[in-house]
C-alpha positions in Angstrom: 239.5 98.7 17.8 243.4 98.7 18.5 244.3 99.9 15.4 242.6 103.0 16.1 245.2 105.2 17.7 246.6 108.4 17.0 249.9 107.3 15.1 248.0 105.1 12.9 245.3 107.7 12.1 248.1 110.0 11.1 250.4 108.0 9.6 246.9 106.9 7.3 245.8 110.3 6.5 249.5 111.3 5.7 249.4 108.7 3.4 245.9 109.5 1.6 247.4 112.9 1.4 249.9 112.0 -0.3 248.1 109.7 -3.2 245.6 112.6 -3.4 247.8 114.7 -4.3 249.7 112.4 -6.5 246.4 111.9 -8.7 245.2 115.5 -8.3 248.6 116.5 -10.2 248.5 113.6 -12.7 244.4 114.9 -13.4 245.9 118.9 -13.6 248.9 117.6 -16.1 245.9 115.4 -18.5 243.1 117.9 -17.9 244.3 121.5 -17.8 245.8 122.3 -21.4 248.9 123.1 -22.1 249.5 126.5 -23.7 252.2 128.4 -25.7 252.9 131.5 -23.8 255.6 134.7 -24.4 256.5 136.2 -21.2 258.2 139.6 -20.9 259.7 141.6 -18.4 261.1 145.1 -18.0 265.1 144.1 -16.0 266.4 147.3 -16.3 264.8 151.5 -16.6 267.2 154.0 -16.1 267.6 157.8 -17.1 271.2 159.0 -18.7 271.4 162.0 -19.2 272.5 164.1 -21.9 275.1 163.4 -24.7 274.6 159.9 -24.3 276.4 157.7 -26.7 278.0 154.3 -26.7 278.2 151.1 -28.6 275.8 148.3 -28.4 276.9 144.1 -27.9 275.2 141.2 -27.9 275.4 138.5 -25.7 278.3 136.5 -27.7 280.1 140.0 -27.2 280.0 140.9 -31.2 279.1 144.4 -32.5 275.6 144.6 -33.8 275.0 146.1 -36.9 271.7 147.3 -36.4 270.6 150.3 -34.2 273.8 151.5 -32.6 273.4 154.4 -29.9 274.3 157.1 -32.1 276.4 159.8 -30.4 273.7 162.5 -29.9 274.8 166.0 -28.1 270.8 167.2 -28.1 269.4 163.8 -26.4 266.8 165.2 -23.8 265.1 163.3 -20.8 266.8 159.6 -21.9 266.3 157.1 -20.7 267.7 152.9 -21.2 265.2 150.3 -21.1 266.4 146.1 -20.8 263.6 144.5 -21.9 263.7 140.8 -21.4 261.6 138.3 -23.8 261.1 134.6 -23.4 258.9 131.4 -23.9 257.8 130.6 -20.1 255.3 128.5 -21.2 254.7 124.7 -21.3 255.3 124.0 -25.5 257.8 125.5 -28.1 257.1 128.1 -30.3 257.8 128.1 -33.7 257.0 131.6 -36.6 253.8 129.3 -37.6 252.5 130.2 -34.0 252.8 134.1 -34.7 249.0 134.3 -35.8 249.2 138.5 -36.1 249.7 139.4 -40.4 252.7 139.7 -42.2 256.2 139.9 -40.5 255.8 141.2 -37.1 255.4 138.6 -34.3 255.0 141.2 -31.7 254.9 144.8 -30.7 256.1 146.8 -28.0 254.9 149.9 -27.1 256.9 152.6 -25.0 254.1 155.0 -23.5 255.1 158.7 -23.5 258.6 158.2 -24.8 260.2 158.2 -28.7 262.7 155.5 -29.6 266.4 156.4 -30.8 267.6 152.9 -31.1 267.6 149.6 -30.1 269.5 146.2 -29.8 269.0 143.1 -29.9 271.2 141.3 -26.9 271.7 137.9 -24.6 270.2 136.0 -26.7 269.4 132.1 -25.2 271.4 130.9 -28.0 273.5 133.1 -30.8 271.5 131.4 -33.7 268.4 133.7 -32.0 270.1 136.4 -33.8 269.7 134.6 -37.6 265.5 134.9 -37.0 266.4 139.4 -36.7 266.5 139.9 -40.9 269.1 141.7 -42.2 266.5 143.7 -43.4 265.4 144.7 -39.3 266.6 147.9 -38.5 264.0 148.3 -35.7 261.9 151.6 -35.7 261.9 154.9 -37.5 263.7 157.5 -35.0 261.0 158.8 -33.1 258.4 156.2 -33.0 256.8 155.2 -30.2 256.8 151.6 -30.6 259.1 148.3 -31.6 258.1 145.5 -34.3 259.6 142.3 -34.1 260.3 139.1 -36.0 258.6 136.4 -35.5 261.3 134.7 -33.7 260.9 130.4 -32.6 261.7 130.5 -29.4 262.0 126.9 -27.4 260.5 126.3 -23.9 262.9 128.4 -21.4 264.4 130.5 -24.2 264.8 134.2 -24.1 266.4 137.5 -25.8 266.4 140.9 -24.5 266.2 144.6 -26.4 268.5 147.4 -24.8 266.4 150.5 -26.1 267.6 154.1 -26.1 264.4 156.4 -25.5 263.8 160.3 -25.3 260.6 162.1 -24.1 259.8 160.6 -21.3 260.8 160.0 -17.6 261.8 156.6 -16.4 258.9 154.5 -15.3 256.4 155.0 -18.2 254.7 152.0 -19.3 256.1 149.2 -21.3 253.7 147.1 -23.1 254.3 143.7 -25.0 251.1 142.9 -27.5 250.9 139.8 -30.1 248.7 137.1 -31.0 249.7 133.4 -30.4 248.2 130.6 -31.5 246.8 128.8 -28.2 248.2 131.4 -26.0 249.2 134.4 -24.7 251.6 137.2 -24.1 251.8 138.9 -20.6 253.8 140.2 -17.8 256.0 138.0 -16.3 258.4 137.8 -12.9 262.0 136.4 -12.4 261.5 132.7 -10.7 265.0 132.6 -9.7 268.1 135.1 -8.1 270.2 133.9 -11.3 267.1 135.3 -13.6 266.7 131.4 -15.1 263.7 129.9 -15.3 262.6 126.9 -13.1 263.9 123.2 -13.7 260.4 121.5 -12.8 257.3 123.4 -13.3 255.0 124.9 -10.9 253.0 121.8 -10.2 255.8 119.7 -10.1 257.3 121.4 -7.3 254.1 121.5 -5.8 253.7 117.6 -5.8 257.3 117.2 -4.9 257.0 119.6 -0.9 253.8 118.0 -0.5 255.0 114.2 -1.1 258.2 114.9 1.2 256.6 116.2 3.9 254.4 112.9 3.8 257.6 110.8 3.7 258.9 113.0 6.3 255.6 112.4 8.8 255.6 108.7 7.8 259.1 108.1 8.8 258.9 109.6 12.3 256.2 107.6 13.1 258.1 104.6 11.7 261.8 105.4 13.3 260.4 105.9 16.5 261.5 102.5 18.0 265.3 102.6 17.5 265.2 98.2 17.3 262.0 97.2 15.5 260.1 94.3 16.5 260.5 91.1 14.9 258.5 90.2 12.0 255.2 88.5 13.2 254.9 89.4 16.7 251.3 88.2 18.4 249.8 89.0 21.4 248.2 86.3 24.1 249.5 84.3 26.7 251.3 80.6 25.7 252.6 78.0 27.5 255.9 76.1 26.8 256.7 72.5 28.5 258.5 69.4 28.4 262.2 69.2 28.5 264.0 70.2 31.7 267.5 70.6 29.5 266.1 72.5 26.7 264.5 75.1 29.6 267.5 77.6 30.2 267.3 78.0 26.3 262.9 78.3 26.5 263.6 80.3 29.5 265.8 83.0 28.0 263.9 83.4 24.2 260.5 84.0 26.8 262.5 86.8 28.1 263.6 88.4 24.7 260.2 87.7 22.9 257.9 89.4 25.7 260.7 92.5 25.6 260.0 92.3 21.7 256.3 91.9 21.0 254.9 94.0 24.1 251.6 92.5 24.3 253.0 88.8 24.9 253.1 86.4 27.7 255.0 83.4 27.7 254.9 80.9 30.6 257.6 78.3 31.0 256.9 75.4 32.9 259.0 72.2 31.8 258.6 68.7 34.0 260.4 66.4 31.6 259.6 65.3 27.8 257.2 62.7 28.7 255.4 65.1 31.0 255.3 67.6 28.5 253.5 65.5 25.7 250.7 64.1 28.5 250.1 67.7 29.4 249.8 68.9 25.8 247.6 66.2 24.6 245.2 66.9 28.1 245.6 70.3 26.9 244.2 69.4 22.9 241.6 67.0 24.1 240.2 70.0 26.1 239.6 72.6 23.4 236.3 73.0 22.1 238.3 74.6 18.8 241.7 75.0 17.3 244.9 74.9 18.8 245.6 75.2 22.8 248.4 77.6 23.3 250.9 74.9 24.3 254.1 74.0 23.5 256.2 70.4 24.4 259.6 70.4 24.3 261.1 66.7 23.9 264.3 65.4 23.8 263.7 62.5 20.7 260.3 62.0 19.3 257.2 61.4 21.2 256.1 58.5 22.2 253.8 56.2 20.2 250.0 57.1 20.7 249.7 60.6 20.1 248.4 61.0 16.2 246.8 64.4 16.8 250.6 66.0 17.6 252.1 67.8 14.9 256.3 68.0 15.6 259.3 70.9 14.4 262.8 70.3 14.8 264.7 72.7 16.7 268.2 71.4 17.9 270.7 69.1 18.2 271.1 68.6 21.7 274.0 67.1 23.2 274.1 65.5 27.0 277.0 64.1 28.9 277.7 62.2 32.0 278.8 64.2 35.0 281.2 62.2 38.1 281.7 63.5 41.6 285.1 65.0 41.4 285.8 62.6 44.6 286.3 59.7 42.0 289.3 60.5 39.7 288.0 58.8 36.4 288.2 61.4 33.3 286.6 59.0 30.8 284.1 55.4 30.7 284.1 53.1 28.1 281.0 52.3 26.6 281.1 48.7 28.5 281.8 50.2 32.0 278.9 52.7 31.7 276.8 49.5 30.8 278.2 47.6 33.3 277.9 50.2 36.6 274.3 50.5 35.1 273.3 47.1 35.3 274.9 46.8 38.9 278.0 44.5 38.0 279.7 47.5 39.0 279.2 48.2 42.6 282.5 50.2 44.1 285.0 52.2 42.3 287.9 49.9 43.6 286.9 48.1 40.8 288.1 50.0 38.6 290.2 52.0 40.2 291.7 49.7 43.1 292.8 52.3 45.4 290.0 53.7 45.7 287.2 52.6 47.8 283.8 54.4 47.3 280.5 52.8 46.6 278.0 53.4 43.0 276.0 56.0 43.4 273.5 56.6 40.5 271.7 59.4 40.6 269.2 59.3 37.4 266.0 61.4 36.5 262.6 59.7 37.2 260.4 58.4 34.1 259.1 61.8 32.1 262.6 62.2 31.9 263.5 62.6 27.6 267.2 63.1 28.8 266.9 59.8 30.7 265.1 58.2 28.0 267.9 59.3 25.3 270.2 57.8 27.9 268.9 54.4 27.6 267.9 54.2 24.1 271.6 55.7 22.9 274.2 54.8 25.5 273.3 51.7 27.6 271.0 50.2 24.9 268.6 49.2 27.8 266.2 50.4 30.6 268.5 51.8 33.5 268.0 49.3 36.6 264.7 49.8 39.4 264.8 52.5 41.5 266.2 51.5 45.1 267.0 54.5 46.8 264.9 57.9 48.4 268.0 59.7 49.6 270.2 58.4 47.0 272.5 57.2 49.8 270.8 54.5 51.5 269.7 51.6 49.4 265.5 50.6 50.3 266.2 47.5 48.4 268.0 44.7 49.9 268.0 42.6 46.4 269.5 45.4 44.5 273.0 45.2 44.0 273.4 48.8 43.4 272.0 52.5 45.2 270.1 54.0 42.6 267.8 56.9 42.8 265.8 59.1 40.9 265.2 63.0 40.9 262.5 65.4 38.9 265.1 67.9 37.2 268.3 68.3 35.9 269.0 70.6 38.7 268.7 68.4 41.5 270.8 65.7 39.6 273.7 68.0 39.6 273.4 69.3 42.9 273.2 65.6 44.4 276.0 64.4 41.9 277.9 67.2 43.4 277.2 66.8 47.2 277.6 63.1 47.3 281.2 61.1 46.8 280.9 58.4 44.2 277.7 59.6 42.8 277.5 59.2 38.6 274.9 61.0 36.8 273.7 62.9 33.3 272.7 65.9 32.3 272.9 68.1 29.0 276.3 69.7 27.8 276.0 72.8 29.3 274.6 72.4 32.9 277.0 69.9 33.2 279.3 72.6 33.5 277.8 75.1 36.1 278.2 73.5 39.5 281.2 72.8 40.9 282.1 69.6 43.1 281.7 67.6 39.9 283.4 66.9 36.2 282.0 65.5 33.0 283.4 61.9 31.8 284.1 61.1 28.2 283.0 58.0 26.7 285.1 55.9 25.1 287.6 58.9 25.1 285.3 61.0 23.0 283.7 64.4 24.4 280.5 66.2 23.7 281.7 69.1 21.8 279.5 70.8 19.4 282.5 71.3 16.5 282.7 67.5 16.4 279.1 66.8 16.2 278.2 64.9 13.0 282.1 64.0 12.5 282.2 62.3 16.0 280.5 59.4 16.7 279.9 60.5 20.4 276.9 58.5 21.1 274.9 60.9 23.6 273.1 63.1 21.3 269.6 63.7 20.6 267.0 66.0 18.3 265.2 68.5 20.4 261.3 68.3 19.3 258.7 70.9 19.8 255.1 69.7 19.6 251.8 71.3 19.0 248.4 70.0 18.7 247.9 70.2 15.0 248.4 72.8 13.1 248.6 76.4 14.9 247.1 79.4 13.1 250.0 81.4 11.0 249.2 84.1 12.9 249.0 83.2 16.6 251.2 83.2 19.2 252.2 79.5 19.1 253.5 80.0 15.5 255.2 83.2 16.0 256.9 81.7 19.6 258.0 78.6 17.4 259.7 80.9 14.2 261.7 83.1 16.3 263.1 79.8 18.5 264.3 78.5 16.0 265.2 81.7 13.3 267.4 84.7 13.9 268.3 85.5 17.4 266.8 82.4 18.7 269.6 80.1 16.9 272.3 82.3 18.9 270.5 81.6 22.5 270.7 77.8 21.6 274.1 77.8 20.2 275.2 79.5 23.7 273.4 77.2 25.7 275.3 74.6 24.0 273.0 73.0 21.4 273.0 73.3 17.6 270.5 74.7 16.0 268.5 72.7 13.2 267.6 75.7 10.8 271.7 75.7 9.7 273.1 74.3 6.9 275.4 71.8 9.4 272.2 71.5 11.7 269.6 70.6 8.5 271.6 67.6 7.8 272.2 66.1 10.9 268.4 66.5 11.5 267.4 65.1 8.8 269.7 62.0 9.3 267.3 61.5 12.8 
């Protein structure tokens, strides 16, 4: 199976990882109860000495009125405990939650050492100090032990006793004891440096490393290409035909589509328009199933006969005619091109008379779509018989002019260019690639792809591609067809001179025809 390799494996287990996790912390938060909870903590346990005595502030900085450290010259073996108190549990706490009898909430009892006094300080908030009764005056002198309010206390909120103690060395035991309704009190530990508790809870945090370090695998597998493929890339092998003018363009997006979608081959082997339709309709009649892997390329539509071709339109294409720079005519009128094609036209001298140099026309043979948007679009007409093999001697006595014809755009302009007085066409931009030759306006008018549309330059066609039927959305033919004429594809045909049909501009000269 070629899905089964070792990225996808991991980049699928990351990803179960990641939503089992997802549900097992979604499960823990509806499943496992939430419970009140009094944490405590002993921050500070430190011996004095003797004649200890001082004045005790809360955390707001005012004097408290209740247990001051009384100067005492006969203190013996004191010691100061900071004794921190907070709600580090998942609900608030209100007095109702306090379940022991009376007034005390809880109890804290200092094994092996007396009390001499003790303060209430850095409280959460000041008004923690309101739920301490004017009444409170913390122990008797001497006892072993602390009662205190029952004091609401919101999730995260804390207050700490500073107790003076005698009797005992540092280190003794420390113990917090109350009853809560739905929970606990026990020992707790600082979470953070700054002695605050956590923003997210325990199994928040947990869900949180775990998801990003699935993110964090996913995303390495996903950024390893630095240029993604394009969307829809298929594997196989297709075959693109038809027009010789619209190959440089077929030849080029072969090139960046196999670089693209590894996986892909793309053959191009264009003959002419005509040629191209025969071979994909051999090609359909053939298959026992489905779509052949071809691709026609026509200039204009296909020819009558072919019902089983389904057609896309890609480009405007433009051609032009291109003159031996030997003959110094820069444009034809639309009569004259008529009129050297129909062989009333035989020398130059005619229209230029100093010059004396016979007609050559040098013309592509019937498959030809370029030829074919010649005659239908410029002369109006079939272009005379063939009468020449070497396009310099005539093989037809009765012809009045030396007219040959030639498989590919290519060998038009190299002949065009090689012999004096030869006249041919091509499309705009290999018209401009060989030198010993010029393009002629018609009727003072040049193809130019700005004035498309607005000019009515005459020799201009749609550029067709055919496939038999429809092709599946998902094989190569499709994919091929999308990215010639979408994204990159419309800059390689816009370079090559054409104009792509998938632009606002391009949309509605195609759909004028």
């Amino acid at each position: 199976m070629e899905w089964l390799t070792a990225e996808n494996l991991i980049a699928v287990g990351t990803a179960l990882l990641g939503v089992l996790v997802s549900v097992a912390a979604v499960w823990y938060e509806r499943r496992v109860p939430h419970q009140r909870r009094i944490g405590y903590r002993v921050q500070l346990d430190t011996s004095i000495g003797d004649g200890a005595s001082g004045r005790a502030l809360t955390g707001s900085g005012t004097t408290v009125r209740r247990g001051f450290f009384d100067a005492s010259p006969d203190l013996v073996d004191a010691t100061l405990v900071l004794l921190r108190i907070e709600n580090d549990g998942a609900l608030a706490l209100t007095a109702d939650h306090y379940t022991d009898g009376g007034t005390n909430g809880l109890t804290v009892e200092f094994t092996g050492r007396r009390v001499k006094a003790v303060v209430v300080t850095a409280p959460e908030h000041p008004r923690l100090l309101s739920h301490f009764p004017v009444t409170w005056t913390g122990p008797a002198e001497g006892d072993t032990s602390v009662h205190l309010p029952k004091v609401p206390l919101n999730r995260g909120s804390h207050y700490k006793l500073l107790v003076l103690l005698t009797g005992g060395p540092i280190g003794s035991p420390v113990n917090v004891e109350g009853n809560i309704d739905e929970g606990y009190v026990h020992v707790n530990h600082s979470t953070t440096p700054d002695d605050k508790p956590p923003v997210f809870s325990r199994v928040a945090r947990t869900v949180t490393v775990v998801l990003t370090v699935c993110v964090v695998a996913l995303a390495a597998i996903i950024v390893r290409e630095q240029e993604p493929p394009p969307i829809g890339c298929a594997r196989g092998t297709l075959t693109v035909t038809g027009s010789t003018a619209f190959r440089p363009v077929v030849r080029e997006l072969a090139t960046k589509y196999e670089h693209d979608c590894p996986g892909s081959t793309i053959q191009v082997s264009a003959h002419g328009s005509t040629a191209g339709i025969r071979e994909l309709a051999e090609a359909g009649a053939r298959a026992t199933a489905g779509s052949p892997a071809v691709v026609a390329l026509s200039d204009g539509r296909k020819p009558d006969g072919y019902p089983q071709l389904r057609e896309s339109m890609v480009a405007v294409s433009l051609f032009t005619l291109v003159l031996n720079d030997d003959i110094p005519v820069d444009t034809l009128t639309l009569d004259q091109i008529r009129r050297l094609y129909r062989g009333d036209i035989t020398n130059w001298k005619e229209l230029i008379p100093s010059l004396d140099q016979k007609v050559l026309l040098v013309s592509r043979d019937a498959n030809s779509g370029t030829r074919e948007v010649f005659q239908r679009r410029v002369l109006g007409r079939n272009e005379p018989a063939n009468s020449s093999r070497d396009c310099v001697h005539s093989d037809d006595t009765e012809s009045p002019v030396i007219r040959c014809e030639l498989d590919s755009t290519e060998q038009v302009l190299s002949t065009v260019a090689r012999l004096p007085g030869a006249l041919g066409y091509t499309e705009l931009r290999s018209g401009s690639g060989f030198k010993g030759l010029h393009r002629v306006a018609i009727d003072g008018r040049r193809a130019s792809l700005d004035e498309i549309g607005a000019s009515p330059y005459p020799y201009r066609e749609i550029e067709y591609a055919y496939t038999w039927g429809q092709p599946p959305a998902d094989s190569l033919t499709s994919s091929f067809l999308t990215y010639l004429s979408r994204g990159s594809g419309q800059d390689v045909i816009r370079t090559h001179g054409h104009l792509p049909c998938a632009t606002p501009k391009g949309l509605r000269i195609c759909g004028e025809g």
